[in-house]
C-alpha positions in Angstrom: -17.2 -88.3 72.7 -18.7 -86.3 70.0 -19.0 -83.1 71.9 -15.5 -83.9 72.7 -14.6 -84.2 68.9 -16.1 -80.9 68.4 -14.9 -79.0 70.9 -11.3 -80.0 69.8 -12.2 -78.9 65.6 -13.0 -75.8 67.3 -10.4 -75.3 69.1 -8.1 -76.6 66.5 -10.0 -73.4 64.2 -9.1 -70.8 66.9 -5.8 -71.7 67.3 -4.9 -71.7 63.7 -7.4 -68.3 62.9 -9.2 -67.6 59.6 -7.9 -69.1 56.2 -4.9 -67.2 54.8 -5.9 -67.9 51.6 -9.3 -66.3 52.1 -7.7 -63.2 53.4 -5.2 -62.5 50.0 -8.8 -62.8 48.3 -10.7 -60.4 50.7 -7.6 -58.2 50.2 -6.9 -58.8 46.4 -11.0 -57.6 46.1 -10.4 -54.5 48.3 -7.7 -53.4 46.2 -9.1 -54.2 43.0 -12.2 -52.0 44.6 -10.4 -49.3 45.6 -8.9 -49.1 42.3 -12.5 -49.3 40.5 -13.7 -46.3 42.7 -10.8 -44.6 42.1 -10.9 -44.6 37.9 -15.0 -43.5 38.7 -14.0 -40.3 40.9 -11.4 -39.3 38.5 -13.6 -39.9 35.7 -16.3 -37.7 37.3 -14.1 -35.2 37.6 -13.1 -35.2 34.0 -16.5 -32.8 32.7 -15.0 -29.8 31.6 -16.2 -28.6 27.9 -13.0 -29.9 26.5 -11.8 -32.6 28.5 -12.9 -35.7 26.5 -10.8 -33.9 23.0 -7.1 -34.8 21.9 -4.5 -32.7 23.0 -1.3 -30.7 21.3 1.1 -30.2 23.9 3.9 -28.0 23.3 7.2 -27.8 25.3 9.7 -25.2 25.5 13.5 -25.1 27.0 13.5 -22.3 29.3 16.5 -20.8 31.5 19.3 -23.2 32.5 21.2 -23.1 29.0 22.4 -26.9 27.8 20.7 -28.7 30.9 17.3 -26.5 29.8 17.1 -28.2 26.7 18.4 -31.8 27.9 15.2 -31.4 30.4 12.8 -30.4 27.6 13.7 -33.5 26.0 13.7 -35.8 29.2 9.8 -34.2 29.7 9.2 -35.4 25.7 10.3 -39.2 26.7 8.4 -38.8 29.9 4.9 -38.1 28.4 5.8 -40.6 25.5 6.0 -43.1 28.6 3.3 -41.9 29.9 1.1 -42.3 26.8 2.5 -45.5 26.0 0.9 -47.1 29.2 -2.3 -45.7 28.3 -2.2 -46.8 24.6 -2.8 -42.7 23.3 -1.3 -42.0 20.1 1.5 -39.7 19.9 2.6 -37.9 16.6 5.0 -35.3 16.5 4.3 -31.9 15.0 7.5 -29.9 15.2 10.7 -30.5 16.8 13.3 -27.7 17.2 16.8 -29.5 18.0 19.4 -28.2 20.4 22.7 -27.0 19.4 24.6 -29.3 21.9 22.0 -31.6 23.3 18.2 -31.9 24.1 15.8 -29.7 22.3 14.7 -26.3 22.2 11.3 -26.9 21.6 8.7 -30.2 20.7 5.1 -29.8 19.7 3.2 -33.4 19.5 -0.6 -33.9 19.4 -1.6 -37.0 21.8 -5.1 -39.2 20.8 -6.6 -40.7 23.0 -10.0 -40.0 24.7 -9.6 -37.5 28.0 -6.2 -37.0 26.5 -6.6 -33.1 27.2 -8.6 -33.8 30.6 -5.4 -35.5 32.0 -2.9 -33.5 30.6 -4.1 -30.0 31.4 -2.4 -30.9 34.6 0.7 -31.0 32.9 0.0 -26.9 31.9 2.8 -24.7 33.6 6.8 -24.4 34.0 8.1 -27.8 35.5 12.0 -27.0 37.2 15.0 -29.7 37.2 17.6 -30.1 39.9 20.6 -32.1 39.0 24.3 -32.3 38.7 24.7 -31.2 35.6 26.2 -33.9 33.2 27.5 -30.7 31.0 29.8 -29.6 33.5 32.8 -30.8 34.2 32.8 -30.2 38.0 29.2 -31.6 37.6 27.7 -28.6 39.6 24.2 -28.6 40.5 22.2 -27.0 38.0 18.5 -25.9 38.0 16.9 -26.0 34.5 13.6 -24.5 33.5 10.8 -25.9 31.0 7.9 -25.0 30.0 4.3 -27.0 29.1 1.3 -25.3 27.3 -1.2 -27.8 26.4 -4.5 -27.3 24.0 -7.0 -29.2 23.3 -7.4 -30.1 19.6 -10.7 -28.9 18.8 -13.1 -30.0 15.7 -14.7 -27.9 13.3 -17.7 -26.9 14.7 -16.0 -25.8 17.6 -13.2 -24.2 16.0 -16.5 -22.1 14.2 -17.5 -21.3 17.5 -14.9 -18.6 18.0 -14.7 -15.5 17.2 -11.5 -13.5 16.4 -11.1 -9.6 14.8 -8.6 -9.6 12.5 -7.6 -6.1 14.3 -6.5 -8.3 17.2 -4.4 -10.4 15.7 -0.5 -10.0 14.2 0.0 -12.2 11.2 4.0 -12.6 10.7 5.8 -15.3 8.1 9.0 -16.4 7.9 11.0 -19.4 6.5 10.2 -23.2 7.8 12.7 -24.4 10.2 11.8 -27.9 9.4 13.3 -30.8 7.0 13.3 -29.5 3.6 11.6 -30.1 0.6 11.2 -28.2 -2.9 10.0 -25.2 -1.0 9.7 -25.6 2.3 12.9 -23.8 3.1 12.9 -21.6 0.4 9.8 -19.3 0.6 7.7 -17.7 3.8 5.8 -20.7 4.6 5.6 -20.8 8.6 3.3 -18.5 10.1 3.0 -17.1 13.6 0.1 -15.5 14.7 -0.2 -13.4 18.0 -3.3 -12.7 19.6 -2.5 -9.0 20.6 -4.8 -8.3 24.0 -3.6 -11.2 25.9 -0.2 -11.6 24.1 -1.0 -15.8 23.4 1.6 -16.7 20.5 0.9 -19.8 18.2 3.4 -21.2 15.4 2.8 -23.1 12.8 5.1 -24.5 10.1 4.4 -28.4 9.4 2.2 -27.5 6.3 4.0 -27.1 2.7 2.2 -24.1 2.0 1.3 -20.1 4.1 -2.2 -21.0 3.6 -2.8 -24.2 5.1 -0.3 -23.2 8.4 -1.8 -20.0 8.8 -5.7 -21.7 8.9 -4.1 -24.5 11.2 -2.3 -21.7 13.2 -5.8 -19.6 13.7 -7.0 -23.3 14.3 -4.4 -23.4 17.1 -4.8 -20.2 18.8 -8.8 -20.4 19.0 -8.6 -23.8 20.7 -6.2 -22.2 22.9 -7.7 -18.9 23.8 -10.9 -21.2 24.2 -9.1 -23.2 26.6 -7.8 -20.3 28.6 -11.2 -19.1 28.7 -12.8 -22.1 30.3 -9.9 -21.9 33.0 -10.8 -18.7 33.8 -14.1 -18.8 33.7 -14.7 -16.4 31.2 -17.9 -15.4 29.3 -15.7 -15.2 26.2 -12.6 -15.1 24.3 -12.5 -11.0 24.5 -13.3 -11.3 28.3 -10.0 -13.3 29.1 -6.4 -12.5 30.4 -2.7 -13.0 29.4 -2.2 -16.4 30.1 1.5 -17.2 29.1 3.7 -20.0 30.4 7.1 -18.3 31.3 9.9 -21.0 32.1 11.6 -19.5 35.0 12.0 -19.1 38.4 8.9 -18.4 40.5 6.4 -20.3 38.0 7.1 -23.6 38.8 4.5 -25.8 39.3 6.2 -28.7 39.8 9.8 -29.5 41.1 12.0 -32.0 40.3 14.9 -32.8 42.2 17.9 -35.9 41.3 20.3 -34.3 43.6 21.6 -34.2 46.7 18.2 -36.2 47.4 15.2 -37.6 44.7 11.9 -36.2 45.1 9.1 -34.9 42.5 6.8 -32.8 44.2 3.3 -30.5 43.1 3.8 -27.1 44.4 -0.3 -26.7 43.8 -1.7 -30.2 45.6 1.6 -30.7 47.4 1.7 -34.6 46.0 5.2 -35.5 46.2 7.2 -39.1 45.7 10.6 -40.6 46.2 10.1 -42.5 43.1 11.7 -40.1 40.4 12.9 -42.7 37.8 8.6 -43.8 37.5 7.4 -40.4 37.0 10.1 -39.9 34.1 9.1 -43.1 32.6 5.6 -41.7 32.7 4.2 -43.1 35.6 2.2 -39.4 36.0 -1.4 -40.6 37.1 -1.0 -39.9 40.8 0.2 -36.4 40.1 -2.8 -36.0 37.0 -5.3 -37.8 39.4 -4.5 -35.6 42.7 -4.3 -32.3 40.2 -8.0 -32.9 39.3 -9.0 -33.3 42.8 -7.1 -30.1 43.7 -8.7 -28.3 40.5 -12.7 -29.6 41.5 -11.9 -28.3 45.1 -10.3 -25.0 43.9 -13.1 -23.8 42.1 -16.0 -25.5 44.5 -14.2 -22.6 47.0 -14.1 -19.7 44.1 -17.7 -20.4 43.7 -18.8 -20.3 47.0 -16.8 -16.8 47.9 -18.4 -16.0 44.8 -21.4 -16.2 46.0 -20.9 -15.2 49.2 -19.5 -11.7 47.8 -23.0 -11.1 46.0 -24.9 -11.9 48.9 
């Protein structure tokens, strides 16, 4: 009778199968694992010279007119989402409005640790496709931004580069900013163009031409630094033009509200459906897949590097 007994537990086990609540814990630890190894891989791949630095990200309205500068605006809230979630700081530098709506141009420096490693994926012209809310026939309208992004470097490191004054043009003109008891009234903002690759930096937030012209050489080293470590380059005077023009052609990311929703990478080819979470920020998919795509990128320079020499 008690082999009986047992026979029938067992085959009371079988018929019912494993423990459903066991298997929502086996699955809640596989996610939760998957998401561990996940954060490690993309944090491996965050070991470039600047990576671990704050970041100034600037972004411009490009071609599209109106909708242009409604988009620059939309990509402001978007990376203020974005740094929200992570709990970075964001502080706004300089903010150019629009004459009808949205902005012509936003600078804001983002804290955070890694800020600049994430966000370098950001770097590059980012195109809108919508019906435009401008128009009264609500056409569709493409609309053009553009995103340079810079580490913010410290002192030493600023030190650490070299400029010739014969390679730079110095110009100053009046602050477009909020006013103040000269701010508006004498040549305070400075803009400083670094001549052989044609990199422009601005910089007007300072109440004096002194302090925005040693921010703005500030700027422009951290930027032509940047560049430099993209490119692989020796040094500063070894790199190339490296502008971000907001127009057709540069893209490197679309995204599209009409006649269908999708947000896709034209450099890893990650793409999603879900268009109102990547403009509330949710970017970490497209920032996590970008570093993937970078590491492989120049694994394969490298190697036909190499392979050239041999």
């Amino acid at each position: 009778n008690q082999n009986q007994n047992q026979n029938q537990n067992q085959n009371q086990n079988d018929a019912t199968g494993p423990d459903p609540t066991i298997l929502a814990e086996l699955s809640d630890a596989c996610e939760r694992l998957d998401l561990a190894l996940n954060k490690w891989e993309t944090r491996a791949l965050l070991g470039g010279r600047y990576d671990a630095m704050s970041a100034l990200v600037n972004v411009y309205a490009g071609a599209g007119g109106t909708d242009a500068q409604d988009w620059a605006e939309m990509l402001e809230r978007m990376y203020r989402g974005w740094c929200d979630a992570r709990g970075f700081t964001l502080k706004t530098v300089e903010r150019s409005e629009g004459e009808e709506a949205g902005l012509k141009s936003v600078t804001f420096e983002v804290g955070g640790r890694f800020a600049y490693g994430y966000l370098r994926s950001e770097r590059g012209t980012h195109r809108l496709v919508r019906q435009s809310p401008f128009k009264k026939d609500a056409t569709r309208q493409t609309s053009f931004a553009a995103v340079e992004v810079t580490p913010v470097l410290d002192d030493g490191a600023v030190e650490e580069v070299s400029l010739r004054d014969s390679d730079l043009e110095i110009s100053t003109m009046r602050s477009g900013g909020a006013g103040g008891q000269n701010v508006n009234k004498v040549e305070t903002a400075v803009r400083i163009k670094h001549v052989p690759t044609g990199i422009v930096v601005r910089c007007e937030e300072e109440r004096s031409q002194a302090a925005n012209k040693a921010k703005g050489l500030a700027r422009l080293k951290a930027k032509l630094a940047a560049v430099a470590e993209e490119q692989r380059a020796a040094d500063v005077a070894a790199i190339r033009g490296d502008a971000v023009k907001a127009e057709w052609g540069q893209q490197i990311r679309n995204y599209v509200f009409h006649p269908y929703k999708m947000v896709k990478d034209v450099r890893t080819g990650k793409e999603t459906s879900d268009v109102d979470g990547v403009m509330s920020g949710n970017l970490d998919e497209f920032m996590d897949e970008f570093l993937r795509w970078k590491r492989k990128t120049e694994a394969d320079e490298a190697a036909d590097e190499a392979a050239g020499n041999t």
